[in-house]
C-alpha positions in Angstrom: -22.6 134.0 17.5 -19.4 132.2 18.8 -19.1 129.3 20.7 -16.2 128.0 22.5 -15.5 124.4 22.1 -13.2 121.5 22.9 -12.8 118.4 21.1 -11.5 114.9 22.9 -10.5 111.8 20.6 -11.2 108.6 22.2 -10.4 104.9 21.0 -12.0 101.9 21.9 -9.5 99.6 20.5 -11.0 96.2 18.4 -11.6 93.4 20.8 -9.1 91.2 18.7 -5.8 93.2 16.5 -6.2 94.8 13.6 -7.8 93.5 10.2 -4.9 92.1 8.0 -6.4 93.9 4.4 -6.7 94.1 1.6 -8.4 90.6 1.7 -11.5 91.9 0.1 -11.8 89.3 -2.3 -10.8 86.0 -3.9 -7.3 87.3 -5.4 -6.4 88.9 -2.4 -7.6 86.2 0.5 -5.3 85.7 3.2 -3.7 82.4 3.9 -5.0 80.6 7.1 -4.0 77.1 8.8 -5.8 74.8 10.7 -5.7 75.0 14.6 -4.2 79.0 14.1 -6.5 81.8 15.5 -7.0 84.2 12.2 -9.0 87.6 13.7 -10.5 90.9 11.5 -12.8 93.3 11.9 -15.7 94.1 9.3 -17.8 97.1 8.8 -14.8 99.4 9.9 -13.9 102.8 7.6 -10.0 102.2 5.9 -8.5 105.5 4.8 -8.5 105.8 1.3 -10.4 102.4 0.6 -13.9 103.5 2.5 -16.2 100.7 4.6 -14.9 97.2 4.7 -17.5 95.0 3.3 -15.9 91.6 2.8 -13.3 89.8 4.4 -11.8 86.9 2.3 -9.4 83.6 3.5 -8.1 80.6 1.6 -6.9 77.5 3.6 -5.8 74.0 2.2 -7.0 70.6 3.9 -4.7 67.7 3.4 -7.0 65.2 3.7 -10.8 64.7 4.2 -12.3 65.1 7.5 -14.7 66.9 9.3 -14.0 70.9 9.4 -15.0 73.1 12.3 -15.0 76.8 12.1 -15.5 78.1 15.6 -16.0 81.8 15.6 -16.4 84.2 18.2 -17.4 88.1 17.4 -18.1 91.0 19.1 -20.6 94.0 17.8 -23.4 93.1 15.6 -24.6 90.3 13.2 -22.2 89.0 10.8 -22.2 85.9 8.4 -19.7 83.2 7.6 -19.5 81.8 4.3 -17.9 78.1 3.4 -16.8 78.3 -0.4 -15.4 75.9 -2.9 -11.6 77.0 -3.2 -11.6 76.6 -6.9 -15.2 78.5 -8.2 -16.2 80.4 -4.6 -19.3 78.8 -4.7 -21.2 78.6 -1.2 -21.0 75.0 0.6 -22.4 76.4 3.7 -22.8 79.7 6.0 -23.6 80.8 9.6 -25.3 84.2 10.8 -24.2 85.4 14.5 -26.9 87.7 15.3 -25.8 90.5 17.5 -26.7 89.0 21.0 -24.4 85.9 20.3 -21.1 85.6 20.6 -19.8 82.3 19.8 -21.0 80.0 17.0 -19.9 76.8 15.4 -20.1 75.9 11.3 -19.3 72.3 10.8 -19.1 70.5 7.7 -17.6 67.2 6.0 -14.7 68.0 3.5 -12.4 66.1 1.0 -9.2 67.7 0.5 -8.9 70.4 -1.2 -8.7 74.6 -1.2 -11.1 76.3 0.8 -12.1 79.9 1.1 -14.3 81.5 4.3 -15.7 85.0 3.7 -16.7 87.1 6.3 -19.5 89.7 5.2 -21.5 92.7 7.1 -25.1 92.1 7.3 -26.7 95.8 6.0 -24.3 98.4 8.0 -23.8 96.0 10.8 -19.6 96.2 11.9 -18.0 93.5 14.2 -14.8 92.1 15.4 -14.2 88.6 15.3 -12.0 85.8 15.6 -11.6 82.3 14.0 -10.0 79.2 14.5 -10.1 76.2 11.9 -9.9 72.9 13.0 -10.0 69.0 11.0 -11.1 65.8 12.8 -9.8 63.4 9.8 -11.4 60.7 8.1 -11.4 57.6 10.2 -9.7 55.5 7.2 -8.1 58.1 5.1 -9.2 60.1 1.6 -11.4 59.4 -0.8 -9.9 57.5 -3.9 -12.0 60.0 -6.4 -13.2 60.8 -8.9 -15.0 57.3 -8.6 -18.3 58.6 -8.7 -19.5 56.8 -11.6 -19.4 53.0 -13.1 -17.1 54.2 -16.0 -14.6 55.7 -13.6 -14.8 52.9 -10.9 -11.8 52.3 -9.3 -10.4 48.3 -10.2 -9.7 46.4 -6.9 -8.3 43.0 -6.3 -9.3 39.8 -4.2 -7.9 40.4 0.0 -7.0 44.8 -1.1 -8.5 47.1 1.4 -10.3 50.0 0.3 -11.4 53.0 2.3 -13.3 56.1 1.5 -16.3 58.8 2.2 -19.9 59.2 0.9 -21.3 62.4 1.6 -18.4 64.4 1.9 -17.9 67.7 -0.5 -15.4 67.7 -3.1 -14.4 70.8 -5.1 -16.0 71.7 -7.9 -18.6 69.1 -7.7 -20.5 69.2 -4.4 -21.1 66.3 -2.0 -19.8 63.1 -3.4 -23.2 60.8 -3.3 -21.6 57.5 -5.0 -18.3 55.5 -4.7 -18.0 53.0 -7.4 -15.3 49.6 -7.3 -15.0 46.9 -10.2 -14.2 43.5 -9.3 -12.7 41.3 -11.5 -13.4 37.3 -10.2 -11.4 34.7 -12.1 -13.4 31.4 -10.7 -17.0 30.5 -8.3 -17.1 30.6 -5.4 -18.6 32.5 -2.1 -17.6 36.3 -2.0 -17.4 38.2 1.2 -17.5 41.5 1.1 -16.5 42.5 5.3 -17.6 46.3 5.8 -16.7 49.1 8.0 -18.2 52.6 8.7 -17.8 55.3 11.1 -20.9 58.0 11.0 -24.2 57.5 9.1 -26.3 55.4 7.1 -25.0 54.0 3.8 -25.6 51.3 1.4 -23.5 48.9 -0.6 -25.0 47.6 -4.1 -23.3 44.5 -5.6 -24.1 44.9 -9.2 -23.0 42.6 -12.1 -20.9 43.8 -15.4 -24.1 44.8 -16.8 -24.8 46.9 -13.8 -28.0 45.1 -12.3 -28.2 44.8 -8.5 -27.5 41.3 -7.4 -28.1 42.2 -3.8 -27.4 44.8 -1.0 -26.0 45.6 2.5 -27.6 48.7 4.4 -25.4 49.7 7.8 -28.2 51.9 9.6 -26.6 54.2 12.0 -26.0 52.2 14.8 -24.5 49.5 12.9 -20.6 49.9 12.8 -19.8 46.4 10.6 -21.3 43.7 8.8 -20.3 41.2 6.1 -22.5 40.4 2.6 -22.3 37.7 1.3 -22.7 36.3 -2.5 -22.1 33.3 -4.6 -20.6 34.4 -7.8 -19.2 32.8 -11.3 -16.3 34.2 -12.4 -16.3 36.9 -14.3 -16.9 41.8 -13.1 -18.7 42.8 -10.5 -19.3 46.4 -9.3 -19.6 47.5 -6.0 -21.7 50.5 -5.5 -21.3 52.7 -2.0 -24.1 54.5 -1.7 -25.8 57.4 0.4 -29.0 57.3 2.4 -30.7 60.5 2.3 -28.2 63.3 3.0 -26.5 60.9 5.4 -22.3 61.4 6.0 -20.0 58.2 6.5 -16.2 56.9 6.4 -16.0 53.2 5.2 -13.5 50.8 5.1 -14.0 47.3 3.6 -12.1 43.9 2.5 -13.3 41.6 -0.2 -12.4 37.3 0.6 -13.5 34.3 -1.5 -14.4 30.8 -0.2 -13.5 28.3 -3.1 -16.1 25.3 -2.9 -14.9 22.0 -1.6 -13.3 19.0 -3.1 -14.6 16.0 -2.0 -12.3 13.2 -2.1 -11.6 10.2 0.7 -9.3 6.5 1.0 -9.9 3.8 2.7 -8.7 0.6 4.8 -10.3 -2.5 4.7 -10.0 -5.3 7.2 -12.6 -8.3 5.8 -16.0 -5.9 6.1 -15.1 -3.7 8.2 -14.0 -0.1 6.6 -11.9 2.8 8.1 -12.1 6.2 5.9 -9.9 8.6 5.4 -11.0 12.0 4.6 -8.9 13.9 2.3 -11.7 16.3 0.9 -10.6 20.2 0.9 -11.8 23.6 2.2 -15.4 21.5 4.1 -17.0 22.4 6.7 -19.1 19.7 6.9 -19.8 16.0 5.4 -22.1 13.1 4.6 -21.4 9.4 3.8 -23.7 7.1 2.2 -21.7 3.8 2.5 -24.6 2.4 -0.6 -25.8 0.0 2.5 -28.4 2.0 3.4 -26.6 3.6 6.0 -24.9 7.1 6.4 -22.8 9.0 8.6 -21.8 12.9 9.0 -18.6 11.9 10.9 -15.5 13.4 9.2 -13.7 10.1 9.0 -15.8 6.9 10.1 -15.2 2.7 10.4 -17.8 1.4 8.7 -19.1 -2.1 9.1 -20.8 -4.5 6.7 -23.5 -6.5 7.7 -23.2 -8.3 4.1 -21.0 -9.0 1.3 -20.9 -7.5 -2.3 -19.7 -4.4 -4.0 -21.1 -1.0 -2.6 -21.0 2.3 -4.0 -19.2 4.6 -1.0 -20.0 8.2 -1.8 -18.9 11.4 0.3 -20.4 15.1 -0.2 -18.4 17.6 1.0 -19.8 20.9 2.2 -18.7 24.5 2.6 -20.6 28.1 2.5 -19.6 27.9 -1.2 -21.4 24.9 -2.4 -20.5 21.2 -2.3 -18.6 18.3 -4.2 -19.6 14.8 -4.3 -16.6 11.7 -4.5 -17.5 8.1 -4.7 -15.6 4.5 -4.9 -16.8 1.0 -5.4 -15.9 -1.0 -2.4 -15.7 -4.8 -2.4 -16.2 -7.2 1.1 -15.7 -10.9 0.0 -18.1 -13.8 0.9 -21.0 -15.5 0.1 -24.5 -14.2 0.6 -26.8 -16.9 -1.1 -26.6 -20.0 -3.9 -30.3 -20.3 -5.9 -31.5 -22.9 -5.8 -31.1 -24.1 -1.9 -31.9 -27.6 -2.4 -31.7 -30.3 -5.3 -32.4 -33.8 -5.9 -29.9 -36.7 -4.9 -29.2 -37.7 -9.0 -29.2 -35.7 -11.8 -27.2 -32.4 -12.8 -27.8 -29.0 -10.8 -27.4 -25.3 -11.8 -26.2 -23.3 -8.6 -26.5 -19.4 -8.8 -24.2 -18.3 -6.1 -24.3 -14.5 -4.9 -21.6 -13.1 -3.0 -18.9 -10.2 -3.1 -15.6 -10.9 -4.7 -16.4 -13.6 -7.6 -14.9 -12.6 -11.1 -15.5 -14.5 -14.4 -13.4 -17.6 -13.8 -13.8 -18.0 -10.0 -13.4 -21.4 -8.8 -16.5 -22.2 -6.9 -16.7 -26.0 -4.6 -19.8 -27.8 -3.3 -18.4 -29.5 -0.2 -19.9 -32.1 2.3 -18.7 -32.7 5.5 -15.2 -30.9 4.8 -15.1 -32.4 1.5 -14.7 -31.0 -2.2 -18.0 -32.6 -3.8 -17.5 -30.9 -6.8 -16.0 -27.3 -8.2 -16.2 -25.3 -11.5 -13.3 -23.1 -13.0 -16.1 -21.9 -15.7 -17.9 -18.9 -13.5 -19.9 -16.6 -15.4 -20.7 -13.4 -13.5 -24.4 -13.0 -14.6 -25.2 -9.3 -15.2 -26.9 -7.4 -12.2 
């Protein structure tokens, strides 16, 4: 039999330009940059090479933040693979079934290489078009590898430190720990002021030998809060830690609070006493004049009801602890003389109390204005 026939070539061009191959695998991945539309096709026949099963893309990130990979397509299912620049290992993949056209892989990043692979699903073929984009950290990279004690980074007193927990690093996955060593030359009250954008995390205060002293959890909502820790001197570590599979950026600031030093003057005028306060770094203070009575004014006038030699004492407080200062203070005069009364002959024994005698006081008995009798040979007697 013969048959006449006609043949007509038709082309329904890719809904994006052509595939830039060969980028069928790690050697031969194209180079990609943030915020640049990248498009391909997968599934189509290449003279000479056959079916084009994998599509392959390196990119660098120069600093950690959180990646985007918005893809649109057009055809049938196709998946997107994340990889680790360095050993191609999956982080983290999407599948666009057929009916869907637009789809979203997002994922927290240090800096680093970064491959994504485009793959047919069984004989599924597809055009598509990509677009990489990096919202950074809120406070910068990651100071790693410091994701154990013995590779904690050292930071000083008043240095601000930022970082991430959670993010994924090359080669080793998501970073779970951040670790910081201390050194503290002297007590005192430590402040540790935290920051964090993003999920839960956790902050250990451990001591040299690595036992938790105490902790600060910021739950989601929480965006900063301070611990706080009395410490000797000596190394402390400081532990950021993940909750879960939770994803954060943290900043933080270490201060000290020294504890106070108590110390004080004074003016007399007869019994009546004006303080000075001289203490350092209080917030707060307490007077016990050794009268009985006490004050918690920074700088009071006291006034004695009596004379004699009182123990002033002033403890100075602050968040760190307190100091304690006291002086002896004298007000001159006579309280009482033992006995009250004597006989009208004879020879008398007068104990006489008072503030301001010393061994070799002159003491007079006088009557009506005049000197009776006085003694240059005072004995203090012992208390």
């Amino acid at each position: 039999d013969q048959f006449n026939y006609s043949l007509t070539a038709t082309l329904a061009p890719p809904t994006w330009p052509g595939d830039p191959e060969p980028n069928r695998d790690t050697s031969e991945a194209i180079v990609v940059t943030l915020d640049q539309p990248f498009t391909g096709t997968i599934g189509y026949y290449a003279a000479g090479q056959g079916t084009d099963e994998h599509d392959w893309y390196r990119f660098e990130l120069p600093e950690a933040g959180l990646l985007t990979v918005r893809v649109q397509k057009s055809g049938e299912e196709v998946r997107f693979y994340l990889r680790d620049g360095i050993d191609a290992s999956n982080i983290a993949n999407i599948s666009i079934a057929d009916a869907d056209t637009l789809k979203s892989l997002i994922y927290y990043l240090q800096a680093g290489t970064y491959f994504i692979e485009v793959d047919r699903i069984l004989s599924e073929l597809a055009d598509y078009q990509v677009i990489l984009s990096l919202a950074p950290a809120s406070w910068g990279d990651d100071p790693e590898p410091n994701d154990e004690y013995d590779r904690a980074d050292t930071i000083a007193l008043g240095e601000p430190v930022s970082g991430t927990i959670g993010y994924y690093r090359n080669e080793i996955g998501e970073d779970g720990y951040d670790w910081y060593f201390l050194p503290i030359d002297q007590s005192g009250l430590l402040m540790v002021i935290m920051e964090k954008a993003g999920e839960e995390l956790r902050l250990n205060f451990r001591n040299a030998e690595r036992s938790r002293l105490t902790n600060l959890d910021l739950g989601d909502a929480a965006k900063k809060d301070t611990l706080y820790v009395l410490v000797d001197s000596g190394g402390y570590y400081l532990e950021i830690d993940r909750i879960l599979s939770e994803v954060a950026d943290y900043q933080f600031v270490t201060d000290f609070l020294l504890p106070p030093t108590a110390a004080f003057s004074y003016t007399q005028t007869a019994n009546s006493i004006l303080f000075g306060n001289t203490s350092d770094g209080a917030e707060a203070y307490h007077w016990d004049f050794g009268d009985g009575q006490e004050s918690e004014a920074t700088a009071p006038l006291h006034v004695y009801a009596q004379p004699g030699v009182f123990q002033a004492c002033l403890t100075a407080v602050n968040l760190a602890g307190e100091d304690r200062y006291c002086s002896f203070i004298e007000v001159q005069g006579l309280v009482s003389v033992y006995p009250n009364t004597v006989g009208n002959a004879g020879t008398a024994t007068l104990t006489v109390y008072g503030g301001g005698l010393r061994t070799g006081s002159t003491i007079s008995v006088l009557q009506n204005g005049n000197v009776l009798t006085q003694t240059g040979d005072t004995h203090l007697l012992p208390p």
